[in-house]
C-alpha positions as CSV (number, residue, x, y, z in Angstrom):
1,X,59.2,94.4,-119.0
2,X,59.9,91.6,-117.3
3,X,58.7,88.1,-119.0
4,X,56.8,86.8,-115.9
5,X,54.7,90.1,-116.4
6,X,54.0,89.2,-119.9
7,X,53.5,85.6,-119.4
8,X,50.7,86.4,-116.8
9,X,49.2,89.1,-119.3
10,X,48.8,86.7,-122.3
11,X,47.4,83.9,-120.1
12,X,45.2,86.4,-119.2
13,X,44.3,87.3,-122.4
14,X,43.7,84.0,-123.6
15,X,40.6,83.6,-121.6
16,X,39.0,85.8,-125.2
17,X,39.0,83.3,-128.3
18,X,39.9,86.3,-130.3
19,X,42.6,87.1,-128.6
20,X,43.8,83.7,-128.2
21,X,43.7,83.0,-131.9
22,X,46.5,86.7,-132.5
23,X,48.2,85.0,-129.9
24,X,48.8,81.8,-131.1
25,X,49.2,83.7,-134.8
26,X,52.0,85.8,-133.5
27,X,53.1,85.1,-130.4
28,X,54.7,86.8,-127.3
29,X,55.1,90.4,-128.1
30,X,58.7,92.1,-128.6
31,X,58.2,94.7,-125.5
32,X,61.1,97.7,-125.4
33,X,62.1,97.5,-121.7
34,X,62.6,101.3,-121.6
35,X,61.0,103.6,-118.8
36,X,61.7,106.6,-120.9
37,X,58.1,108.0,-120.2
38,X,58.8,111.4,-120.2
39,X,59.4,111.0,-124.1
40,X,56.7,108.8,-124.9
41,X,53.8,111.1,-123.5
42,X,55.6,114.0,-125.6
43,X,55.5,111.9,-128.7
44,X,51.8,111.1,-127.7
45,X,50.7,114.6,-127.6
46,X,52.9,115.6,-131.2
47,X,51.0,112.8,-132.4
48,X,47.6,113.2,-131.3
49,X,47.5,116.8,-133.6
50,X,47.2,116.0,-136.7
51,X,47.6,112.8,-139.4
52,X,50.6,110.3,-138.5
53,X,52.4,111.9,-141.6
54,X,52.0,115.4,-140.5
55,X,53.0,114.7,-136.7
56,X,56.0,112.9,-137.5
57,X,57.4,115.7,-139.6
58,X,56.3,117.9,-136.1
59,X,58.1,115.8,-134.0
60,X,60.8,115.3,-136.1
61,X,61.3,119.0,-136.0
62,X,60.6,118.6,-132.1
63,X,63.9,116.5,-131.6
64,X,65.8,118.7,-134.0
65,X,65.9,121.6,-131.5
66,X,67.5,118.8,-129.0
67,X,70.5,117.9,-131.8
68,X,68.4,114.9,-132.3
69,X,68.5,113.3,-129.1
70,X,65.9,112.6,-127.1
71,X,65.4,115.7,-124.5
72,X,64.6,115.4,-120.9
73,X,61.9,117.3,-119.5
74,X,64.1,119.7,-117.8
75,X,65.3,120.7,-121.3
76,X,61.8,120.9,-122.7
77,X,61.0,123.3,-120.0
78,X,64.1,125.8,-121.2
79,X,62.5,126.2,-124.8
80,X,60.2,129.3,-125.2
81,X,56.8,128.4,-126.5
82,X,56.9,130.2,-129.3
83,X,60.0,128.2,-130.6
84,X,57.3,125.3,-129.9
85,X,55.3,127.0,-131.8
86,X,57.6,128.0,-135.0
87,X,58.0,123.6,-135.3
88,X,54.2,123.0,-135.4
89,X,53.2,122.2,-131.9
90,X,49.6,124.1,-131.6
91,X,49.5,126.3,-128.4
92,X,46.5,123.8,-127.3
93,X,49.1,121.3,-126.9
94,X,51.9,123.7,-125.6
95,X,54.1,120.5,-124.0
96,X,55.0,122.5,-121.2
């Protein structure tokens, strides 16, 4: 993200005492410049099943069937649901 973006979000956010204070407390935040969204809203919907414990171990196994690499959608879409399924993923949050 690029820091002009961040600059104009934290003066921004400074207008809230509260939020002033965390920012004088701990500063600019570290923001990972990736776009890798795809990824991110998989890990959002491993995650919003169960504790943070449990849905780790289910994504985890999620990134096992991809050697442990992250996996682009197109290979998401190649794996039957019931392999999804065998991992942990709960057919109400079937990714694909």
């Amino acid at each position: 993200m690029k820091k002009a973006v961040i600059d104009n979000a934290l003066e921004h956010l400074r207008r809230d005492p509260k939020m002033e204070i965390l920012i004088d407390k701990f500063g600019s935040p570290n923001i990972n410049g990736r776009n890798d969204y795809f990824n991110a809203l998989s890990k959002s919907i491993i995650y919003q099943q169960l504790s943070g414990k449990a849905a780790k171990t289910i994504y985890n196994r999620f990134l096992g069937l991809f050697d442990n690499q992250l996996p682009k959608a197109e290979e998401v879409l190649k794996i039957d649901l019931s392999t999804l399924r065998s991992i942990g993923v709960s057919q109400k949050n079937q990714i694909t």
